[in-house]
C-alpha positions in Angstrom: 107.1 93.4 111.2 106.3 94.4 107.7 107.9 97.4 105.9 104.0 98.9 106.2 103.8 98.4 109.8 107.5 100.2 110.2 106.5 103.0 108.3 102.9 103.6 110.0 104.9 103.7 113.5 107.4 106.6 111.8 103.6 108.3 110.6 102.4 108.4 113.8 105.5 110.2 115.0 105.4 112.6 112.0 102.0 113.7 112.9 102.7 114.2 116.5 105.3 116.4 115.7 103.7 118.5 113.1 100.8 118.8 115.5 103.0 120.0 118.0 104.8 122.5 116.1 101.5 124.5 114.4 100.7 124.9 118.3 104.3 126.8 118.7 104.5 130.7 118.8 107.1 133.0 117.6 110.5 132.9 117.4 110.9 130.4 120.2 113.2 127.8 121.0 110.6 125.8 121.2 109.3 126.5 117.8 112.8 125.8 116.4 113.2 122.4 118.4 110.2 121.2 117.1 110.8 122.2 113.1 114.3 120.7 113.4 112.9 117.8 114.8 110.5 117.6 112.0 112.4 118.8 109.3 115.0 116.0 110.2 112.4 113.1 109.9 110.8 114.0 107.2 114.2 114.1 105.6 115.3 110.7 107.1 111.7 108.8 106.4 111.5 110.2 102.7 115.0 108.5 102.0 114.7 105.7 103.4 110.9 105.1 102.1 112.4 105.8 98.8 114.4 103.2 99.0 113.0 100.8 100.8 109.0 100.7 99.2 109.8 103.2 96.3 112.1 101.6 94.3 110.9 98.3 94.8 107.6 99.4 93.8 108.3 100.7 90.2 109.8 97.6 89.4 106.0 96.5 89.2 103.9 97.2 86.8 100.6 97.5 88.8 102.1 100.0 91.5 104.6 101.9 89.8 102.4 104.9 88.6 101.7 105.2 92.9 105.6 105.1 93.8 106.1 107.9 91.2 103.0 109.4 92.3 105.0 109.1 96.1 108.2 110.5 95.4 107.0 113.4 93.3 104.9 114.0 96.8 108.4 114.1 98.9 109.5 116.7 96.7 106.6 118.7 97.2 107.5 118.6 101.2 111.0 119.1 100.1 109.8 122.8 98.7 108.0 123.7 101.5 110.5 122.5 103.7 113.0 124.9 102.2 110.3 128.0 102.1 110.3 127.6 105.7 113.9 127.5 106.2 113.8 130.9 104.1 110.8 132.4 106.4 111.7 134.0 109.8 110.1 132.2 112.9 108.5 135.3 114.0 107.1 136.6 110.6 103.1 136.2 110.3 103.4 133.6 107.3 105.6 131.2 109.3 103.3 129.7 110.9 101.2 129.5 108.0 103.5 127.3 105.8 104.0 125.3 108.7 100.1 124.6 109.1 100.3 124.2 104.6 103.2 121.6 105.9 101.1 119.7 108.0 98.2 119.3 105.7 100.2 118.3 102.7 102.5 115.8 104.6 99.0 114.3 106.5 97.5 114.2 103.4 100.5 112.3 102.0 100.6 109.7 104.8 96.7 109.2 104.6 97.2 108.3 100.9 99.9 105.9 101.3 98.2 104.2 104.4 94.9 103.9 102.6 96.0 103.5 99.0 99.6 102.7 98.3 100.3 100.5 101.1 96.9 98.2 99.6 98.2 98.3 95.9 102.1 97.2 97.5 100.6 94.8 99.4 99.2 92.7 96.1 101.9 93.6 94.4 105.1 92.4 97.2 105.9 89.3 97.8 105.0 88.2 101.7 108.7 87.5 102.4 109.9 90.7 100.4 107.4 92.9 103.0 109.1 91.6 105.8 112.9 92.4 104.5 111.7 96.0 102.9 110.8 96.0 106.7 114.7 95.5 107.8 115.7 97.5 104.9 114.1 100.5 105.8 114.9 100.5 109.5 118.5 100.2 108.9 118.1 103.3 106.6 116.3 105.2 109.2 119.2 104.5 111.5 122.0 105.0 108.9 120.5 109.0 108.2 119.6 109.3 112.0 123.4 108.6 113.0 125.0 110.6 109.7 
């Protein structure tokens, strides 16, 4: 497995779950299953992408502009992560930061699917694609078990 075919299998369940949870209503526990669920692996997958694809990737001059490009994408999750952890499940808006979520982190993993996973793939090394692979699913693990 390479690290791109790891991470597409973690995109797919990203977008299952964010699909899920714009279809939830209220403050329900369902609702609040499903963000915590989603709020955990976006959390886990951006830390372990980081370090697994991200760093490696700015330590090449033809795909470091898309890793920084990346990360500065997590952090714009990161922010409206945290303006939904300040918005109450029931309140009118929730739902609409949580659909603004959705479309930011899809368009996120569209871009690195169609873009940044091309430009890594010239620049990593066949081998190196296979252990980023290893690397990553033992950091997925490693924040999953903290």
């Amino acid at each position: 497995m390479t690290i791109f075919e790891a991470l597409r299998k973690d995109h797919d369940i990203q977008r299952d779950l964010l699909a899920r949870l714009v279809e939830t209503h209220g403050d329900s526990d369902e609702r609040d299953n499903l963000y915590q669920q989603v709020r955990a692996e976006l959390h886990y997958h951006a830390a372990a992408e980081e370090r697994a694809l991200y760093i490696p990737m700015m330590s090449i001059d033809l795909t470091q502009e898309k890793a920084r490009h990346s990360v500065a994408e997590h952090h714009e999750i990161d922010e409206l992560l945290e303006l939904l952890d300040e918005t109450d499940y029931s309140a009118t808006n929730w739902l609409t930061h949580a659909k603004q979520l959705q479309e930011l982190v899809t368009h996120h993993l569209d871009e690195e699917e169609q873009e940044v996973f091309q430009l890594a793939g010239r620049g990593l090394e066949d081998k190196q694609k296979t252990s980023l692979a290893g690397e990553y699913e033992e950091e997925m693990q490693r924040q999953r078990s903290a």
